[in-house]
N, C-alpha and C positions, 0 to 999 in steps of 0.2 A: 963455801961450797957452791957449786955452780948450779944452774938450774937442769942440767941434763945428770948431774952427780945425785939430786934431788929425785929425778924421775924414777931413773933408773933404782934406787932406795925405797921407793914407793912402791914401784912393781915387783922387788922382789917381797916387799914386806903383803900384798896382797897376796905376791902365789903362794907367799906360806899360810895365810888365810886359806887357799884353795886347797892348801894338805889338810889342816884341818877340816876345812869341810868336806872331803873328802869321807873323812874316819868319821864325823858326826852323822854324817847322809848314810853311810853303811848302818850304823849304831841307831840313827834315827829309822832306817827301812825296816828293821828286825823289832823295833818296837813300833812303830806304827801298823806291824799287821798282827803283830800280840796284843797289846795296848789298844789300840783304834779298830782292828775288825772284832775281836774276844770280848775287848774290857777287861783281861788280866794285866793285873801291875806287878809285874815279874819285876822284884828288885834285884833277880840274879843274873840280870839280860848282861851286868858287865863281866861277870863270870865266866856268860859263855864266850865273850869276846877275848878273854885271856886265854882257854881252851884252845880259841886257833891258834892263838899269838903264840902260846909252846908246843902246839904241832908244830909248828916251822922252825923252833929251835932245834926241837926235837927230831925232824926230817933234816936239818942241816945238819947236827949230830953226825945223825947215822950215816948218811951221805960220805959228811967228811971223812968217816972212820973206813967203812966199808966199800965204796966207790967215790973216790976222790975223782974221776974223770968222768963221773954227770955233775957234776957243784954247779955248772952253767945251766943244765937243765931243770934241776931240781925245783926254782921254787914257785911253775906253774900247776907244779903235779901237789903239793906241798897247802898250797891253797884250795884243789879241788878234795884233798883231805882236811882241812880245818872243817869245809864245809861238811864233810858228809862226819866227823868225828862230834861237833857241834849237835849237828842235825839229831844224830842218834843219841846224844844224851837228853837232848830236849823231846826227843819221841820218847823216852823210857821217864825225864820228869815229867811230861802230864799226863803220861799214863799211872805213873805212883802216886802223884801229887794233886794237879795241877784240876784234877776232871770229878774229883771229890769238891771242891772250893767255888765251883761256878757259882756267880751272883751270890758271893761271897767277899768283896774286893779286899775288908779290912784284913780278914785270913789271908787272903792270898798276897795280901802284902805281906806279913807277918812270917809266913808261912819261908813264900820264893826270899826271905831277910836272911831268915834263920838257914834257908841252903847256899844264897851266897857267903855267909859266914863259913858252913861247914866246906865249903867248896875252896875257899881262899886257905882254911886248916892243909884239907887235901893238898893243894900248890906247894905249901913249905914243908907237908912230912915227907911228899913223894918226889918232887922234883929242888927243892930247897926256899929258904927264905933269901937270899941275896938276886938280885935284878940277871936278867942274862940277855942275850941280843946273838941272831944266827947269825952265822958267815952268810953275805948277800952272796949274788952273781957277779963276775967283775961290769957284766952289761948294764947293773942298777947303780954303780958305783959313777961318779964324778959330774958332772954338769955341762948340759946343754946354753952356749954362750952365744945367742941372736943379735947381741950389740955391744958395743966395748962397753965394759963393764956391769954389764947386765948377767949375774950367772941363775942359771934356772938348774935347779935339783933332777936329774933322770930319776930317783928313785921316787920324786914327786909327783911329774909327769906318769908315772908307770901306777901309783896310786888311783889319779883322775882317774886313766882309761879303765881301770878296772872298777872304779865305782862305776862310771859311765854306763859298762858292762854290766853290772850285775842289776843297775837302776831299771836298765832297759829291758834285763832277762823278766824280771818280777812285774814288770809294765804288761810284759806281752802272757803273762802266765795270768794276771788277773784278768786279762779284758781279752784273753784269744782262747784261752786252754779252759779245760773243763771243771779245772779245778778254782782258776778264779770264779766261775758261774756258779760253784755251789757255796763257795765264800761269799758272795754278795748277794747270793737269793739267804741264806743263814743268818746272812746281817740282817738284812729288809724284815725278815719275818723268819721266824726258826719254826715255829709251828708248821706254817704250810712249807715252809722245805721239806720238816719229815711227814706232809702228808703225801708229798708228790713222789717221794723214795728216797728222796740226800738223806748220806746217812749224816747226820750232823755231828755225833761223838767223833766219827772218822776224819770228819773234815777238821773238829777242831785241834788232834792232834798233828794231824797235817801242819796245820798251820801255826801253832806252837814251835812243830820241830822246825818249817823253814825259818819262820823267824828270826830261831836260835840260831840256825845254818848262818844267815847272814852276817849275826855278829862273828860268827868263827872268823866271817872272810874278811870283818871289820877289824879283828884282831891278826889276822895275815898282814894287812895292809898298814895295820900302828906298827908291826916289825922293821917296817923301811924306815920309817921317822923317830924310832924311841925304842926303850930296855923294856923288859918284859919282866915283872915281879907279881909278885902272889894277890896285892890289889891294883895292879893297874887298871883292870876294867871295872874295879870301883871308883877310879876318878872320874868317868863317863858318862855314868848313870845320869846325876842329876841333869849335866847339858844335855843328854840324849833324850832325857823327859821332857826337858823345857824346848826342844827342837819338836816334839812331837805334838806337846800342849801350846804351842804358839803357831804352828802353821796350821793346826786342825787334827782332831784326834784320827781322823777317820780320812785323812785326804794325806794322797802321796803328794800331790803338787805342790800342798803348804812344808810337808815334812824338806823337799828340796828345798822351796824359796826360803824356809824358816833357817836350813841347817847353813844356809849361803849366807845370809844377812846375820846370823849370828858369830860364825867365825869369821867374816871379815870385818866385823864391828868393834871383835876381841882383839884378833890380827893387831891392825890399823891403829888402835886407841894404843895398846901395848907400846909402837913404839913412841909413844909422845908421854906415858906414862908409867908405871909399875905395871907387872902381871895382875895382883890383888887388884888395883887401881880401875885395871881393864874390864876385868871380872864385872866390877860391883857397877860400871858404869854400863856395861852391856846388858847385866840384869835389870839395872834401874830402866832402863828401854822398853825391854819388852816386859817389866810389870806394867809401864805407861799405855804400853799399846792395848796389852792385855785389860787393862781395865776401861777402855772404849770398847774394844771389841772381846767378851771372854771367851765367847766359842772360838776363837783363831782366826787366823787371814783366812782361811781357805777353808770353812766349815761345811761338813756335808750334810747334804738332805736325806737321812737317814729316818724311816718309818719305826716307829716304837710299837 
């Protein structure tokens, strides 16, 4: 094998690193503002990530069925429904659930356990138990080729920009919009927010539901790279915890660098050894680092 046949193997085995961290930076964003601004440990956060993920079968569905001549357009509108279908189920669970359990963590682990269980029942009585995957666009379909033998995924690339997208939507909602201003005076200090008028109930299921929104758009986006069945956004949860608890509970910056260093650690090791193999070696990492540093890379100065 040559040393450009070597390269070229390399870079494509990183950019599938970059798909995954793609879907874990989505997965990680939706629980690092449930998780890191709340402190609820929603174990159903990969539930809602399948929500999207069969909104878009289910918009491919219908599509196909009923207007076979939008299939090209369909699966940006398809995505702005995971989100808002996501969104509203996670407004109505913390408004049933989730606003009973505050400063509660073991419940609410226990609690969001027991509805990602009933949530995954739901998946195989109403849509079935075997895997399913939409009809894409023919535009997501085949591979962008920058050098002789170098092929890079479009439906990969189309991933990136949309994490890219939503990373920077939620950047500029926290630190421009009004609604990050009452999420971070809520974190600092909840008392004197509701002395100065934040409604703080309000805020928190705000921020519950977008949360949940992002995983929908995190399960839109696993559509392009993988089959969709009744737990696949239970295989998530744990990396999506460990992306959140290794760059900082409460910091987007760590939630990025954490979700990058972790799937291209997986990536990369994968192919010089087994999947399991990758796994255990990527955990054994960041329990290493973890125990130097336990508050995270990127830990915030947060007021108790």
């Amino acid at each position: 094998m040559t040393f450009s046949e070597m390269l070229n193997i390399g870079l494509m085995q990183g950019f599938a690193g970059l798909s995954l961290f793609s879907v874990l930076l989505l997965m990680g964003l939706g629980l690092a503002v449930i998780f890191g601004q709340m402190g609820v440990i929603n174990m159903a956060h990969g539930e809602f990530m399948t929500i999207g993920a069969y909104t878009i079968y289910m918009a491919s569905t219908m599509t196909e069925k009923y207007a076979p001549n939008l299939m090209q357009a369909y699966f940006p509108v398809a995505i702005c429904f995971a989100f808002l279908i996501a969104f509203g189920v996670g407004w109505l669970t913390e408004w049933a659930l989730i606003r009973h359990l505050y400063k509660r963590p073991l419940d609410t682990l226990l609690a969001t356990w027991g509805l990602s269980l009933g949530l995954q029942q739901c998946f195989r009585s109403f849509i079935g138990p075997k895997e399913v995957s939409p009809t894409l666009p023919e535009w997501l379909m085949g591979s962008w080729t920058p050098a002789e033998g170098l092929d890079i995924p479009i439906n990969g690339l189309f991933v990136m920009l949309l994490t890219a997208l939503v990373t920077g939507l939620l950047l500029l909602a926290l630190y421009k919009a009004r609604w990050g201003l009452r999420v971070r005076a809520t974190v600092s200090n909840r008392v004197m927010a509701n002395a100065i008028g934040i409604n703080t109930k309000q805020t928190d299921r705000l921020t519950f539901a977008i949360g949940c929104g992002i995983a929908g758009v995190a399960g839109a986006a696993f559509t392009t790279i993988g089959s969709t069945g009744p737990t696949s956004g239970s295989l998530y949860i744990v990396d999506s915890f460990l992306v959140v608890t290794f760059g900082g509970a409460a910091s987007l910056l760590g939630t990025v660098v954490s979700a990058f260093g972790i799937a291209q650690t997986q990536s990369i090791s994968e192919f010089f050894m087994t999947g399991s193999n990758a796994k255990v070696l990527t955990l054994m990492v960041v329990i290493c680092i973890l125990m130097l540093r336990p508050q995270g890379l990127f830990a915030a100065k947060v007021r108790r």
